[in-house]
RODO-2510 file (C-alpha; in nm, 4 decimals, decimal comma):
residues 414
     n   res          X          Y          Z
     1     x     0,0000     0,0000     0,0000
     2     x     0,2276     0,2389     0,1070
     3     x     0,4672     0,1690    -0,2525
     4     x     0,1499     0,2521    -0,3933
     5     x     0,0498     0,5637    -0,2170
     6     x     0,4190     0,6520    -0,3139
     7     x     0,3603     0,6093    -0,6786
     8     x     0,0035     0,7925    -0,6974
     9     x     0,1578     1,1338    -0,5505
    10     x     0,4513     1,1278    -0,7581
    11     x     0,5425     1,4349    -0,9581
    12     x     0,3221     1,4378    -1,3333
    13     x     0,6850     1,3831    -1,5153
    14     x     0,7928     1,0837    -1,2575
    15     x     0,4262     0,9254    -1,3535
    16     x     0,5013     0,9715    -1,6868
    17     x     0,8575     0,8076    -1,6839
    18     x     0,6634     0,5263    -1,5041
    19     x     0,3728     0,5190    -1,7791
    20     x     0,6592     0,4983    -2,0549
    21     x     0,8158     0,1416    -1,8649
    22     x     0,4366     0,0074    -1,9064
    23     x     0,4270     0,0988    -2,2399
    24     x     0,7706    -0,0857    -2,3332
    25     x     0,6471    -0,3684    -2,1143
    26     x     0,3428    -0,4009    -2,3005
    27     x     0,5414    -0,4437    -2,6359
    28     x     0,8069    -0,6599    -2,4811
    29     x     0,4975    -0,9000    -2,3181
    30     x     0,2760    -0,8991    -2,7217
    31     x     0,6263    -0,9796    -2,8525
    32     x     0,6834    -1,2644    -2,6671
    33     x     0,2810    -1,3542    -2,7198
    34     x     0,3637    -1,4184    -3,0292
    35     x     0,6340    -1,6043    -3,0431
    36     x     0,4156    -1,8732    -2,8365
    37     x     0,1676    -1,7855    -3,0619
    38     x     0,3948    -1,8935    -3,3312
    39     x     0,4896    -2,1787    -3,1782
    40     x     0,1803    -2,2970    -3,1507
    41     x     0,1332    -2,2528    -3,4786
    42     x     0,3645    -2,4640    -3,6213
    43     x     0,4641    -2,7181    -3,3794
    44     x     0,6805    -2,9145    -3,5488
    45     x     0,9483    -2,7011    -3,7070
    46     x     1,0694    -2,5807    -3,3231
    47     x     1,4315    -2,4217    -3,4209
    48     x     1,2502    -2,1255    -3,5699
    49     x     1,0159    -2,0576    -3,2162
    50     x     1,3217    -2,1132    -3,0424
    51     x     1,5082    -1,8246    -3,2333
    52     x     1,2573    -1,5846    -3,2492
    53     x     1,2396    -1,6294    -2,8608
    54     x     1,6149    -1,5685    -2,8490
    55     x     1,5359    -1,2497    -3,0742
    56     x     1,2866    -1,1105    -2,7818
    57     x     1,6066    -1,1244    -2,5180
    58     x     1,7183    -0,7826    -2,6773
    59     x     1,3802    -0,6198    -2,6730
    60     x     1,3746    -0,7434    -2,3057
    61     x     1,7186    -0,6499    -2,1938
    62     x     1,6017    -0,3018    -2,3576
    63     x     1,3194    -0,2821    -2,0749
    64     x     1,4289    -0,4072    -1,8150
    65     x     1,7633    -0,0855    -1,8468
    66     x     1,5108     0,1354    -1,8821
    67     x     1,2790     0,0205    -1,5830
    68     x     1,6268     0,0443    -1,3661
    69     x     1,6969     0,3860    -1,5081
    70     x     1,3850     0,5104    -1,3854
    71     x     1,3986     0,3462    -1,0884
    72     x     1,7327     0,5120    -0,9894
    73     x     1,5667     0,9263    -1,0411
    74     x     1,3051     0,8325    -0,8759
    75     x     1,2169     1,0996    -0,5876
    76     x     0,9633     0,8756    -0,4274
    77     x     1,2469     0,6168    -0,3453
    78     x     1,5190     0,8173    -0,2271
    79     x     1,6580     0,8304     0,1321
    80     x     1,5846     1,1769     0,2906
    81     x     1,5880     1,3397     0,6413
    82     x     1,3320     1,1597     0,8861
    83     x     1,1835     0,8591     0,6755
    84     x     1,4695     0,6356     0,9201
    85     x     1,2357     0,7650     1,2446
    86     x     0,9526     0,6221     1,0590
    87     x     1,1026     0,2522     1,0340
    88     x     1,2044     0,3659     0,6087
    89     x     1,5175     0,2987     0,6375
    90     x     1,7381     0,2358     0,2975
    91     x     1,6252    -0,1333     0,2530
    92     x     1,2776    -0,0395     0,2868
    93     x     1,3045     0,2295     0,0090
    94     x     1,5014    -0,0117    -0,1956
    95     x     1,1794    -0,2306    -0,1266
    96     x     0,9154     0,0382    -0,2156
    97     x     1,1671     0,0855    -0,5620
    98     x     1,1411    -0,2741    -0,6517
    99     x     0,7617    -0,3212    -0,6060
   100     x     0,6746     0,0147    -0,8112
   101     x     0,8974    -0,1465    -1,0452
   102     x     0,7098    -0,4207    -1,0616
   103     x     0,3773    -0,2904    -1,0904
   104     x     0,4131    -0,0796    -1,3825
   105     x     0,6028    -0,3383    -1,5594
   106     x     0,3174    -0,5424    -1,4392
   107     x     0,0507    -0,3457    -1,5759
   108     x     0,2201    -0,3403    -1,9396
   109     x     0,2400    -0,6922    -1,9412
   110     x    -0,1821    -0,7055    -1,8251
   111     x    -0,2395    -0,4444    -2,1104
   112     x    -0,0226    -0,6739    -2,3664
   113     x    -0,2053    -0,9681    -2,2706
   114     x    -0,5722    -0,8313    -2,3100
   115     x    -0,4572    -0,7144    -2,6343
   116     x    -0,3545    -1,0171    -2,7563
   117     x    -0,6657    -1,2044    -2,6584
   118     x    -0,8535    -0,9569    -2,8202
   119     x    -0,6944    -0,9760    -3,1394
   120     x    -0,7116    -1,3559    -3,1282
   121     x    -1,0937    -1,3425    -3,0371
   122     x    -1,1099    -1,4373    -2,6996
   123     x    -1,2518    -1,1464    -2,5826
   124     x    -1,5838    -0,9877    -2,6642
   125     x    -1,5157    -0,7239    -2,9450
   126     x    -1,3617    -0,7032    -3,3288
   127     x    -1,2020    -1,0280    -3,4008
   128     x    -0,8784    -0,9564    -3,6340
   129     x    -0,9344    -1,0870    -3,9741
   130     x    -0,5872    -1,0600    -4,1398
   131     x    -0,3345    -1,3613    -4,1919
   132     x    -0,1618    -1,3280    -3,8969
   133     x    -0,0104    -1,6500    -3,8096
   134     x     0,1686    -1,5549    -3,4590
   135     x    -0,1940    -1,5427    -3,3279
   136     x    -0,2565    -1,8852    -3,3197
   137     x    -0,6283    -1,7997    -3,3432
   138     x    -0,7203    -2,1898    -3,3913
   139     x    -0,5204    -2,3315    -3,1011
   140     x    -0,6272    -2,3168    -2,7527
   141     x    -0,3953    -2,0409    -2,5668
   142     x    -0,2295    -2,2204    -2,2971
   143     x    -0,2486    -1,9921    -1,9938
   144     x     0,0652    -2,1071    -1,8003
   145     x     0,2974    -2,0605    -2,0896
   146     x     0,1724    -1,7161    -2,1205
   147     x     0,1840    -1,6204    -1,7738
   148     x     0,5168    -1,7613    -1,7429
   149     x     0,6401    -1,5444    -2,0702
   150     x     0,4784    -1,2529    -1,9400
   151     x     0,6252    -1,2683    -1,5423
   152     x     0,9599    -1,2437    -1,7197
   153     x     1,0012    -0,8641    -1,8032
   154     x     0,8565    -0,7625    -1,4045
   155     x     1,0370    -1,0158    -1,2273
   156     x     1,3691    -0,9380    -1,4133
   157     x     1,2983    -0,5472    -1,3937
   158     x     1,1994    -0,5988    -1,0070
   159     x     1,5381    -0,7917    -0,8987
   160     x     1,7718    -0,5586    -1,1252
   161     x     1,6030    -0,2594    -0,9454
   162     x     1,6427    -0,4421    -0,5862
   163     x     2,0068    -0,5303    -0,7137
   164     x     2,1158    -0,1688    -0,8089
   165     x     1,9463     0,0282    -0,5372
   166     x     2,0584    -0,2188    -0,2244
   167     x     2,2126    -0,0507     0,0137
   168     x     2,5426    -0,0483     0,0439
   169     x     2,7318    -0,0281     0,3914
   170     x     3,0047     0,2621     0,4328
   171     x     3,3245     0,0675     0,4460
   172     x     3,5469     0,1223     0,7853
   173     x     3,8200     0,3450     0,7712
   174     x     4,1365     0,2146     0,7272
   175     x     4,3901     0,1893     1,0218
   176     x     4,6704     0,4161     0,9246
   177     x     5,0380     0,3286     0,9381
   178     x     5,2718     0,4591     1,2477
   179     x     5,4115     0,7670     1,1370
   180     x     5,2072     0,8666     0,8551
   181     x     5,1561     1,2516     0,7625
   182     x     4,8073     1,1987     0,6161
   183     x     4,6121     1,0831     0,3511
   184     x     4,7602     0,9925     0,0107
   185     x     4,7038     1,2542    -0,3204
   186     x     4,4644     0,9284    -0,4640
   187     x     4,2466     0,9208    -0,1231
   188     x     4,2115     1,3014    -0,1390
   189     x     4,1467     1,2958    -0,4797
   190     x     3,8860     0,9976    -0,4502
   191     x     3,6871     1,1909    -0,1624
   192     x     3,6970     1,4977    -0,3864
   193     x     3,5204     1,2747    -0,6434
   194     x     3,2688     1,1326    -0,3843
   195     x     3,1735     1,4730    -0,2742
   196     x     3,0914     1,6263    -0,6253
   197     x     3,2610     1,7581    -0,8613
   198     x     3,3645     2,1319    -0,7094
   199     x     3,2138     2,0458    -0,3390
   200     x     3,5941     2,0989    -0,1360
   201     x     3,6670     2,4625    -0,2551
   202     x     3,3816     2,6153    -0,5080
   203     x     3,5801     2,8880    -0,4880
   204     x     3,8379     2,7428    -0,7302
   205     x     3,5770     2,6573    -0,9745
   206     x     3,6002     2,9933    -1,2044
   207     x     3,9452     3,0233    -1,1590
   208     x     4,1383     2,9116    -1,4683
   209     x     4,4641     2,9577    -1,2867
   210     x     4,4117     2,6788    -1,0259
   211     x     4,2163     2,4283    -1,1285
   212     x     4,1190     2,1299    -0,9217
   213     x     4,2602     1,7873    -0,9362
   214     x     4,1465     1,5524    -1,1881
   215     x     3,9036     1,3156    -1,0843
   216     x     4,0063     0,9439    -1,0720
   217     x     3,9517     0,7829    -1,4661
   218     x     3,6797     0,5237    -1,4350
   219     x     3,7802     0,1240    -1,5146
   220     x     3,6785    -0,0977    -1,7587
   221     x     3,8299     0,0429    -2,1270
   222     x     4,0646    -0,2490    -2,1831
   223     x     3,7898    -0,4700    -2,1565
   224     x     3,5583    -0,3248    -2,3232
   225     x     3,7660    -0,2780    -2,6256
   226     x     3,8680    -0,6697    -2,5905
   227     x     3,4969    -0,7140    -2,5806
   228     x     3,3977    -0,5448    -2,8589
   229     x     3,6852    -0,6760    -3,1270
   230     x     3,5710    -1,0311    -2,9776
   231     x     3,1744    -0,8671    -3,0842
   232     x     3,3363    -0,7541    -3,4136
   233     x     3,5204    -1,1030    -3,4552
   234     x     3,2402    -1,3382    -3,3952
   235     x     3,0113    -1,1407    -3,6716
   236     x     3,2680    -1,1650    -3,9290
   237     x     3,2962    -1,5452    -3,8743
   238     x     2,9073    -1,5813    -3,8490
   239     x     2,9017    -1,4148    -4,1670
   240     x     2,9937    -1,6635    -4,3616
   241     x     2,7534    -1,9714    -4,2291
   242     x     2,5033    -2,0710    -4,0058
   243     x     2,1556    -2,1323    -3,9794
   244     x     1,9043    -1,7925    -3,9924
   245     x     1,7930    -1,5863    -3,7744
   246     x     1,4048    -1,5600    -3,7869
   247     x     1,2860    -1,2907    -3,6556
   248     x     0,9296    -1,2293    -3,5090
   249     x     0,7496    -1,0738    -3,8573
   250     x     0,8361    -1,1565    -4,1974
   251     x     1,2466    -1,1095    -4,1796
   252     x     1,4250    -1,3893    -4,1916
   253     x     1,8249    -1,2827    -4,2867
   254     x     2,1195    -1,3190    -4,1185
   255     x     2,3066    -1,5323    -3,9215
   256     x     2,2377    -1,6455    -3,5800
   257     x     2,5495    -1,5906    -3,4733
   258     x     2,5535    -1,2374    -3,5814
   259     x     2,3299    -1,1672    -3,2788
   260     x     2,5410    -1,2776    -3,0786
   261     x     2,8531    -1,1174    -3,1923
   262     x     2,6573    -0,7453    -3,2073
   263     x     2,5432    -0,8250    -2,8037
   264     x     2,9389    -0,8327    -2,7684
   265     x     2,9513    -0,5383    -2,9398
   266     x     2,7173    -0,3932    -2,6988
   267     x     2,8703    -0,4989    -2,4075
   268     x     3,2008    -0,3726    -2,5252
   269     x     3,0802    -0,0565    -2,6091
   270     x     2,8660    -0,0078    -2,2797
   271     x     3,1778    -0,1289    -2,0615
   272     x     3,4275     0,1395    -2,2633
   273     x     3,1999     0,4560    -2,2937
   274     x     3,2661     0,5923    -1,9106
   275     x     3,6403     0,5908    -1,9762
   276     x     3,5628     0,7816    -2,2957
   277     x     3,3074     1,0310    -2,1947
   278     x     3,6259     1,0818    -1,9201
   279     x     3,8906     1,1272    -2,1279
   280     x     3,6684     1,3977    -2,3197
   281     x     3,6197     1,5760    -1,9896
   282     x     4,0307     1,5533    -1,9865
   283     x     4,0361     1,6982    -2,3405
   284     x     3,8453     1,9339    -2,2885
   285     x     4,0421     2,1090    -1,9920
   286     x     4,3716     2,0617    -2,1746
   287     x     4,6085     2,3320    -2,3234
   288     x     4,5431     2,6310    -2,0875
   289     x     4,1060     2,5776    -2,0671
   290     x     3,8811     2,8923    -1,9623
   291     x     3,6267     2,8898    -1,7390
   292     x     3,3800     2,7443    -1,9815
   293     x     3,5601     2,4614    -2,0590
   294     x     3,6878     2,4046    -1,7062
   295     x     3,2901     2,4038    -1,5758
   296     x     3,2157     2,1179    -1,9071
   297     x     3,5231     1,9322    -1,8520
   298     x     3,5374     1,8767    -1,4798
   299     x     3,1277     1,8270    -1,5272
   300     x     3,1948     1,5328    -1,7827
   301     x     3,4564     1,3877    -1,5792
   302     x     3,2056     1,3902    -1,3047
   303     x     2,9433     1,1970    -1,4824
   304     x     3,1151     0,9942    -1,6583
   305     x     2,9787     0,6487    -1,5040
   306     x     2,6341     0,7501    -1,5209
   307     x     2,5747     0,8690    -1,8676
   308     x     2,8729     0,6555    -2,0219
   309     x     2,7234     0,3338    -2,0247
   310     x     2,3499     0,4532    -2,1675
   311     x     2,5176     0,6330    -2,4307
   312     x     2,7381     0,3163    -2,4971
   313     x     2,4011     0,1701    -2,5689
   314     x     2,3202     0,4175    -2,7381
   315     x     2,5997     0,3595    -2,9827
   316     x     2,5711     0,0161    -3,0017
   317     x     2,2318     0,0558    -3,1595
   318     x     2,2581     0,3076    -3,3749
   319     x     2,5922     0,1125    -3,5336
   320     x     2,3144    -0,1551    -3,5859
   321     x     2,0930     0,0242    -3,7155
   322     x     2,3397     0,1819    -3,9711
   323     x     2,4938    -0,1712    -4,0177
   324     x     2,1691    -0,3254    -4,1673
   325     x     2,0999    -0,0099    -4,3232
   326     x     2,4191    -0,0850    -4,5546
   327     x     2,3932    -0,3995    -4,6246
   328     x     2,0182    -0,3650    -4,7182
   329     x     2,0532    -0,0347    -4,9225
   330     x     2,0322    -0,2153    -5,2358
   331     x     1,7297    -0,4490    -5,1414
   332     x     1,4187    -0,4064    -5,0076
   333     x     1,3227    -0,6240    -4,7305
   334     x     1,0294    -0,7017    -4,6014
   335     x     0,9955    -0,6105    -4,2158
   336     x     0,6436    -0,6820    -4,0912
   337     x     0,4996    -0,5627    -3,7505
   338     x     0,6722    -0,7301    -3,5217
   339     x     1,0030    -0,7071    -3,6243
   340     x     0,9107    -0,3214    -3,6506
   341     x     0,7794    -0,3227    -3,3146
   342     x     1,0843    -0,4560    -3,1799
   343     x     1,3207    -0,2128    -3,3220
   344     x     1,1486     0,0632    -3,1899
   345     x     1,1210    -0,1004    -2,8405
   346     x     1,5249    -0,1207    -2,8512
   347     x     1,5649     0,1894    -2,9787
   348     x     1,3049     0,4196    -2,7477
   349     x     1,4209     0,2554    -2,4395
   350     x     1,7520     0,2964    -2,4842
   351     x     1,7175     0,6805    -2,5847
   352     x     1,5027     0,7090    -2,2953
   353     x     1,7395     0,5496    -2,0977
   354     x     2,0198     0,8115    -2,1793
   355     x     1,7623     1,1121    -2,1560
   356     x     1,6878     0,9573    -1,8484
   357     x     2,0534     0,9659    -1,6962
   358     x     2,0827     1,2949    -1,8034
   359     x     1,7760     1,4116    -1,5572
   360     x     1,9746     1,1683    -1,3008
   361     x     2,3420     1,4291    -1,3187
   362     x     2,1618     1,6910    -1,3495
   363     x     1,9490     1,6779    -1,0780
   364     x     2,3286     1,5183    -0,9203
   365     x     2,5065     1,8850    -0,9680
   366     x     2,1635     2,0858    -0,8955
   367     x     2,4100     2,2056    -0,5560
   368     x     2,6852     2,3222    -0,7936
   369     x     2,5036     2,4766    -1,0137
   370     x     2,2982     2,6777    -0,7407
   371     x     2,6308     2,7253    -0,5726
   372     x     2,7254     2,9012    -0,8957
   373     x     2,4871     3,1014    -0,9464
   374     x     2,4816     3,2790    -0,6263
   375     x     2,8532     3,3202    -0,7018
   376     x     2,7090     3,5633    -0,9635
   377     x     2,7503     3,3023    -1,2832
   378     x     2,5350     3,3843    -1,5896
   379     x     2,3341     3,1374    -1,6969
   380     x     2,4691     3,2191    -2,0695
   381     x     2,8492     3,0318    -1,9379
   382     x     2,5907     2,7166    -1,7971
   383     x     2,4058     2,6584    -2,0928
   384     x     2,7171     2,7224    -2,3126
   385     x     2,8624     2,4676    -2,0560
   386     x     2,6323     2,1940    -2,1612
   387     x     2,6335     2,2639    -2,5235
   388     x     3,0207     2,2205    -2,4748
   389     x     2,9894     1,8945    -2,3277
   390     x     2,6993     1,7878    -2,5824
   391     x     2,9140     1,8989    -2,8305
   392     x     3,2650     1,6659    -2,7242
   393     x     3,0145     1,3454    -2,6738
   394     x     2,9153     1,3925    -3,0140
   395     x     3,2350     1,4560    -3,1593
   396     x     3,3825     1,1320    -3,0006
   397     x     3,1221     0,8867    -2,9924
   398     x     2,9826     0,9777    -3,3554
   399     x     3,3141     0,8694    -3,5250
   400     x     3,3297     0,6002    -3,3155
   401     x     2,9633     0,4274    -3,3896
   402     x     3,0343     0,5111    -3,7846
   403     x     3,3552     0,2858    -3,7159
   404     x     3,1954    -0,0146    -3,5249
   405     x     2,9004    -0,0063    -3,7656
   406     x     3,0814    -0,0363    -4,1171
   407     x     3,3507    -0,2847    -3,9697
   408     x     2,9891    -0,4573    -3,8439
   409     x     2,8406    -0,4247    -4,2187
   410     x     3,1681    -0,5231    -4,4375
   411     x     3,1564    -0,9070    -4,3846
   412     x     2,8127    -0,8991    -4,4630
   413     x     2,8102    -0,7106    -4,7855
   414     x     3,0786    -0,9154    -4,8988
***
C-alpha cells in the first residue's frame, strides 16, 4: 500500500517516466505472445520458435535498463531526512523501488495480454481478420505458458532494481600506518570525487589559474575494447555460415550468430563509454582551458559512469541500425509488424534510458550549479557549458559508432 500511495503522488513527469516502462512492457509482453503464438502454430518445425524467442532477449534487456533507469531518479524512493524515524530505512526504500517497479512493468504486461486475446478473439469485441499466423487464433492459448512469458520482463525489472538500489554499507576506515603525515594525493582525490565535482573549494571553480585535481579515470576500457573486437570477430565469422535468424514478422536474414557477436559489441561498447566520456572531460580542460571549458570538462569527468554506459548503448544501436541499413541499401526487405515493433522497443528505451541519466546528473550537480549562481555566474556560461559537453560526446562517440558499424556491415556485404 504504502509503494502505492508513493507512486500515486509522484510528480506528473515521474508518472510519466513510469507510464513509458508500461508501455515498453506491453510491447516486450505482445512480442513474446507471439512467439508462443507462433509456436503454436507450427509445432513441429521448433528451431525457428526457439530463435525468435532468443530475438525477444534484446527487446527485453532493452526494458528491463530502462525500468532500472527510472527506478534510480526516482524521488519517491530516495533516502531523505526523517523517513529512518519512521522505520524507512534504505532497505525499505530499496523495497518500495522494486515493487513500483514491478507494478508498472506489471501493468504493461496485463495491457499486452488483453490485447492479444482480443486480437485472437477471446474477448468480446472485433475479431482480427488478417493472416496473422503468430496469433494462433485456432489453437487453444495455454495460460501457463503465457503467464510464465509474461512474469519475465517484471520479475527481471523488479530484482535488477532491488540489485542496483541495495544498500550499500560505508566501508570502515582504514587503520593508518605509524608515522604517517596523512592521507595519500589518490584518497584526497577519490573523496573529492565522492563529494561532487567542485564540493571541497567552489571557490576554485572559475578560476582558470588553479584548477582542481582531476578526478580518478573510471575502469573498464581495456575490456571493453577486448569485448567489442571479440563482438566484431564473432560477426565476421558468423558471416559466412550458419543457420538464420528468424525474426518475429516476416524477416528472416542473417546469421544467428551475428546476434550474438553485435550483443558483444554492446557490451564492449557499454563497458568502454565511461572511460571515454572521461577522457573527453580531460580533453576538454587541456592546453590552458577557460572557465567554460573548465565548468564542461570537470562536469563530464564527473558523470562519466552515469551517462557513459546509456550512451554506450546508445551507440551500439545506432551502429546496428546503420549496419543493416548498408547492407540492405540495395534491397528491399520485407519487415512486418513485429520485427518493426521490436526495433522501436530497442531503440526508445535505450534513448530514454540516456535522456533519463541525463535528468539523473543533473538533478546530481543541482548544488553546484545553485552554488554558482549565487557566485554571480550567468546562466549564458551554464548553458554554453552543456552545449560544450553535448558537443565533445558527439564529436567522439559519432566517429566512433560510424567505425563499429561499417567494420559490423563489411563481412556482410561481402
Amino acid at each position: 500500500m504504502l509503494a502505492l500511495r508513493l507512486a500515486r503522488g509522484a510528480h506528473s513527469l515521474v508518472q510519466l517516466r513510469r507510464l513509458l516502462v508500461a508501455a515498453a512492457s506491453a510491447g516486450t509482453g505482445f512480442l513474446l505472445l507471439c512467439t508462443l503464438g507462433y509456436a503454436l502454430a507450427h509445432p513441429d518445425p521448433s528451431a525457428g520458435a526457439l530463435l525468435r524467442l532468443l530475438w525477444c532477449l534484446a527487446p527485453v534487456a532493452a526494458t528491463v535498463y530502462f525500468a532500472v533507469a527510472v527506478a534510480r531518479t526516482d524521488p519517491g524512493t530516495r533516502p531523505r531526512p526523517g523517513l529512518s524515524a519512521v522505520g524507512l530505512g534504505p532497505g525499505q526504500l530499496m523495497a518500495i523501488s522494486a515493487v513500483t517497479t514491478a507494478l508498472s512493468t506489471t501493468l504493461g504486461s496485463v495491457l499486452a495480454l488483453l490485447v492479444f486475446l482480443h486480437l485472437r478473439g477471446d474477448l468480446p469485441g472485433m475479431r482480427f481478420d488478417g493472416d496473422a499466423a503468430f496469433l494462433a487464433s485456432d489453437h487453444p492459448l495455454p495460460l501457463p505458458a503465457a503467464l510464465t512469458l509474461l512474469l519475465l520482463v517484471p520479475l527481471a525489472a523488479s530484482s535488477a532494481s532491488a540489485v542496483v538500489l541495495r544498500p550499500r554499507g560505508a566501508r570502515p576506515p582504514r587503520p593508518r600506518r605509524p608515522g604517517a603525515a596523512g592521507d595519500s594525493p589518490r584518497e584526497r582525490s577519490r573523496r573529492r570525487a565522492e563529494s561532487g565535482p567542485y564540493a571541497d573549494q567552489p571557490g576554485r571553480l572559475l578560476d582558470p589559474q588553479q584548477p582542481a585535481p582531476p578526478l580518478p579515470t573510471p575502469g573498464g576500457l581495456p575490456w571493453g575494447i577486448a569485448v567489442l573486437a571479440a563482438g566484431l570477430a564473432v560477426e565476421a565469422y558468423a558471416s559466412r555460415s550458419g543457420p538464420g535468424l528468424a525474426l518475429p514478422g516476416r524477416f528472416t536474414g542473417g546469421p544467428a550468430r551475428v546476434f550474438g557477436g553485435w550483443s558483444l559489441t554492446a557490451l564492449g561498447l557499454m563497458l568502454a563509454a565511461p572511460a571515454i566520456t572521461h577522457l573527453c572531460g580531460r580533453l576538454l580542460q587541456a592546453v590552458r582551458p577557460g572557465v567554460l571549458r573548465l565548468l564542461a570538462g570537470r562536469a563530464l569527468q564527473e558523470e562519466a559512469r552515469r551517462i557513459g554506459r546509456p550512451l554506450g548503448v546508445v551507440c551500439a544501436v545506432a551502429s546496428g541500425a546503420y549496419a543493416m541499413a548498408t547492407v540492405y541499401s540495395g534491397a528491399r526487405p520485407s519487415f512486418g509488424p513485429l520485427s518493426t515493433l521490436g526495433a522501436l522497443l530497442v531503440a526508445g528505451c535505450t534513448v530514454a534510458t540516456l535522456l533519463t541519466a541525463a535528468v539523473e546528473a543533473k538533478h546530481a550537480r543541482a548544488d553546484t550549479t545553485a552554488a554558482l549562481l549565487r557566485m554571480g555566474a550567468p546562466t549564458t556560461v551554464l548553458r554554453g557549458a552543456a552545449l560544450l559537453r553535448a558537443g565533445a560526446l558527439l564529436a567522439a562517440f559519432g566517429p566512433l559508432t560510424w567505425v563499429v558499424a561499417e567494420l559490423a556491415a563489411a563481412p556482410l556485404v561481402r
